[in-house]
C-alpha positions in Angstrom: -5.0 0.4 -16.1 -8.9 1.1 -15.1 -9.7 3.9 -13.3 -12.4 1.6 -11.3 -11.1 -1.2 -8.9 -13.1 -4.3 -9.4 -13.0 -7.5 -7.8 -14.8 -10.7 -8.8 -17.1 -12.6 -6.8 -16.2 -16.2 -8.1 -18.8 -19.2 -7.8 -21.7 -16.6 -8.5 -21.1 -13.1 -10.2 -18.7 -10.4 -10.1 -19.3 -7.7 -7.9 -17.5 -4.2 -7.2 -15.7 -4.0 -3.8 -16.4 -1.1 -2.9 -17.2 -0.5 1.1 -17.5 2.7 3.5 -14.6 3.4 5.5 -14.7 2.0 9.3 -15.2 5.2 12.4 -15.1 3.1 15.3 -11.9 1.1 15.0 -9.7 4.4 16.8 -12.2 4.2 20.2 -11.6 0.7 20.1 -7.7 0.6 19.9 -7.4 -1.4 16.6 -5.0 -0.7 13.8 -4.7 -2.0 10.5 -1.4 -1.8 8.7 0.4 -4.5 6.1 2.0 -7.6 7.8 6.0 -8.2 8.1 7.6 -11.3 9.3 7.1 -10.3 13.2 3.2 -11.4 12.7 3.3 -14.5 10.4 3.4 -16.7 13.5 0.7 -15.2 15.0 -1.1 -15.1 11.4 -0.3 -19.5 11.0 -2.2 -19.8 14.3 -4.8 -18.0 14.0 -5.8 -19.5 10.7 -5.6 -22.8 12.4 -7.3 -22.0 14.9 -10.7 -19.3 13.3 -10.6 -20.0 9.7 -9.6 -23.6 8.8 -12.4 -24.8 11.3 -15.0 -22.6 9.9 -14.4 -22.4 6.3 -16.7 -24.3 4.8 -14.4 -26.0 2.0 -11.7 -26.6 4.2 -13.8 -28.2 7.3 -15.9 -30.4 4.7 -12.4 -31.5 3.3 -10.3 -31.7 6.6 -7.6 -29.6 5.2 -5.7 -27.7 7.7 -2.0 -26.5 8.2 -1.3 -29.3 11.0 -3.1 -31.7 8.6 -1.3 -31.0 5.5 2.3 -29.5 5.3 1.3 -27.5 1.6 -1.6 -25.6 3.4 0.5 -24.1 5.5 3.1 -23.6 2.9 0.8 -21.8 0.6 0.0 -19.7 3.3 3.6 -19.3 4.3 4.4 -18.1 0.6 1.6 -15.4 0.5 2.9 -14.4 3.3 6.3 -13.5 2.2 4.7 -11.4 -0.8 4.7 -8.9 2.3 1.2 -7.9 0.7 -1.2 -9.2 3.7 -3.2 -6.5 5.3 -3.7 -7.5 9.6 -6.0 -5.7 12.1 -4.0 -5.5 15.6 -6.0 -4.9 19.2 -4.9 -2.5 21.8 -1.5 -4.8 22.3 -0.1 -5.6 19.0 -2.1 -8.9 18.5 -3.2 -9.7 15.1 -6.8 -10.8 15.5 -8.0 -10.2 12.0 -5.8 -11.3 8.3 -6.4 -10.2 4.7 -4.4 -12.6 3.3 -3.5 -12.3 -0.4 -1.3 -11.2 -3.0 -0.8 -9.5 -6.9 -0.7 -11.3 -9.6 0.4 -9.5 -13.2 -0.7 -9.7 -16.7 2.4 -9.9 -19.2 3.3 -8.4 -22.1 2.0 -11.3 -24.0 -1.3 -11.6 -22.6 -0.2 -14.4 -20.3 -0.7 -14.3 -16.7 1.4 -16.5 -14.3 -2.0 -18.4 -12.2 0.5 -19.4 -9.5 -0.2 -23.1 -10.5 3.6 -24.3 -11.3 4.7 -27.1 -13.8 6.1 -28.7 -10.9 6.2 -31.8 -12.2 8.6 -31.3 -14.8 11.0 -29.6 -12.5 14.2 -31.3 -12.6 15.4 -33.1 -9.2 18.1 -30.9 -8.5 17.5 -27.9 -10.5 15.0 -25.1 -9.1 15.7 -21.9 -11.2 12.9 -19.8 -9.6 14.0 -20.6 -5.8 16.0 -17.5 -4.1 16.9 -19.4 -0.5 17.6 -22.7 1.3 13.7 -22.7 2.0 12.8 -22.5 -1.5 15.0 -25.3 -2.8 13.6 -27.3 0.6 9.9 -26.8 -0.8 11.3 -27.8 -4.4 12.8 -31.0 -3.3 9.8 -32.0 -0.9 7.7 -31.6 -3.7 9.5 -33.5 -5.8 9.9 -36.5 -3.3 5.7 -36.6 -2.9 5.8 -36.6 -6.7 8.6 -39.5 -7.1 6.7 -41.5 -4.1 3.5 -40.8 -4.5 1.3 -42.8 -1.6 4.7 -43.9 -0.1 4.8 -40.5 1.4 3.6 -39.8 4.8 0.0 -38.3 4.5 1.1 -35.2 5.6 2.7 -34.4 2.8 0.3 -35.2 0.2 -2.2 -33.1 -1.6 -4.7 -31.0 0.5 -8.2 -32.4 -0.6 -9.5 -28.8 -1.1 -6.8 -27.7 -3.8 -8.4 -30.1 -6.1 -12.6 -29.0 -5.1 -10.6 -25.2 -5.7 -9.1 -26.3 -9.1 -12.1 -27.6 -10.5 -14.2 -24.8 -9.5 -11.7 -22.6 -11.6 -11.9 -24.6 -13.6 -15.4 -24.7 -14.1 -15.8 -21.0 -14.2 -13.6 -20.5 -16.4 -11.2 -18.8 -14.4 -8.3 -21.4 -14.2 -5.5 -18.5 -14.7 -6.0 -15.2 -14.8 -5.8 -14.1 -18.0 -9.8 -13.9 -18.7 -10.7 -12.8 -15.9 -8.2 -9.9 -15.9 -9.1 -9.4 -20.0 -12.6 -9.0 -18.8 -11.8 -6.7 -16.3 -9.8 -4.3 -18.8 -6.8 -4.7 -15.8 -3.1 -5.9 -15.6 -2.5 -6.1 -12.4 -5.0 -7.7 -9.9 -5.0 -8.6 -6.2 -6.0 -12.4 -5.4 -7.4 -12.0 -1.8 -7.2 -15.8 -0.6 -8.3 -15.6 3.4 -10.2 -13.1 4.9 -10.6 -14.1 8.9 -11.3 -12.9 12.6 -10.4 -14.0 15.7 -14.0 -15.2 16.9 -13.2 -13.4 20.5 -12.4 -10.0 18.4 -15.3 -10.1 16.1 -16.1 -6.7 16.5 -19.0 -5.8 13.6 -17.5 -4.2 10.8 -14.4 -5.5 11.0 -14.2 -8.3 7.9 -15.3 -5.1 5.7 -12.6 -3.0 7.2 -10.2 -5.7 6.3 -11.2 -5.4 2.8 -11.0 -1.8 2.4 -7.8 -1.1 3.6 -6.6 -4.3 1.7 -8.3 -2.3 -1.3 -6.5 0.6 -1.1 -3.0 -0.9 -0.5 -3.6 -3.4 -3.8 -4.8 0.4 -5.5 -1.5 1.7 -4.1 0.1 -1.1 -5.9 -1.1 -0.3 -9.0 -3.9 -3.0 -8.9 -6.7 -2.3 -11.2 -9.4 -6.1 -9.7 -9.1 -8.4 -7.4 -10.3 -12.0 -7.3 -11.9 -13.5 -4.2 -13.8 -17.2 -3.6 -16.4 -16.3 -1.6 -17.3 -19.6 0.2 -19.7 -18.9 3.1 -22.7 -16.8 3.2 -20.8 -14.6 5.6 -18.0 -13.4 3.2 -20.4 -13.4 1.0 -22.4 -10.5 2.3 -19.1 -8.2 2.5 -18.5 -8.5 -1.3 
């Protein structure tokens, strides 16, 4: 493990993470703390309603949780990492999300990317899944995959998974392996959303996000983190 936590800036460079720490936040009644299962409603609908809208990749491309069932399942499944930092106002309310979660280097240099072989998954057979809800994402998949345009649009493919492959893809970057090689790290935190409430976008707050989310993914034992920066306004915190 490096002593230094890096993060990569994908799409342009890689960049160190490395941000003051907030003084303001106390005065102004908001928290910041790791998420549990008590705020994943409130994080679902506040990505539908401040990030999906604004994010340039997923406006161009139309691809929101209401539009597209695997959006908010990929969400839903960071989620339950329990690994998501949240900023909370004066009453509990999450009104800002570092969504993410680690990803590990093996033993034999391998990396899982998160980008299952689903389709060789057997029907019936889903030795990874742990609950009912698992098996019910298994055998959804499987029926979009056996059906193909048959299936209700809801259930297909979000439009910006593919624009995100391919710009892994293109970089280089389509598991984690290199990057982490690179990086002289084996355990790395893949920060995927990082949003505010647009009536609680108090200055600062983004970077805040991002430091705390550092220090957790340190606490961890993460020695990078990954993020697509994707608007100039992420891009000015990393």
């Amino acid at each position: 493990m490096v002593e230094n936590f890096s993060c990569s800036m994908l799409l342009l460079c890689i960049l160190c993470v490395g941000v003051p720490a907030g003084s303001a936040f106390d005065d102004q009644g908001i928290t910041f703390q790791m998420a549990n299962s008590s705020h994943f409603q409130q994080i679902h609908q506040l990505l539908e309603e401040d990030f999906f809208p604004d994010e340039p990749m997923s406006r161009s491309c139309g691809s929101t949780q209401s539009a597209y069932y695997w959006t908010w399942v990929w969400v839903e499944k960071a989620l339950l990492k329990f690994q998501t930092v949240v900023a909370l106002d004066q009453n509990g309310t999450v009104i800002g999300v570092n969504l993410g979660k680690d990803e590990e280097k093996e033993e034999d240099g391998t990396a899982d990317d998160g980008e299952e072989d689903k389709e060789e998954k057997s029907f019936f057979w889903c030795p990874d899944c742990t609950s009912l809800w698992e098996y019910q994402i298994h055998f959804l998949w499987i029926l979009k995959t056996f059906f193909g345009s048959l299936t209700p649009s809801y259930f297909g493919n979000p439009p910006d998974s593919a624009v995100y492959n391919k710009a892994s893809e293109i970089l280089g970057y389509k598991n984690f392996t290199k990057l982490m090689s690179e990086l002289k790290c084996r355990r790395m935190y893949d920060l995927f959303v990082l949003s505010v409430r647009r009536s609680a976008r108090v200055r600062g707050l983004g970077t805040e996000l991002v430091r705390v989310g550092e220090e957790e993914a340190r606490g961890r034992g993460c020695g990078c983190a990954r993020v697509f920066a994707t608007s100039r306004f992420s891009a000015r915190i990393f």
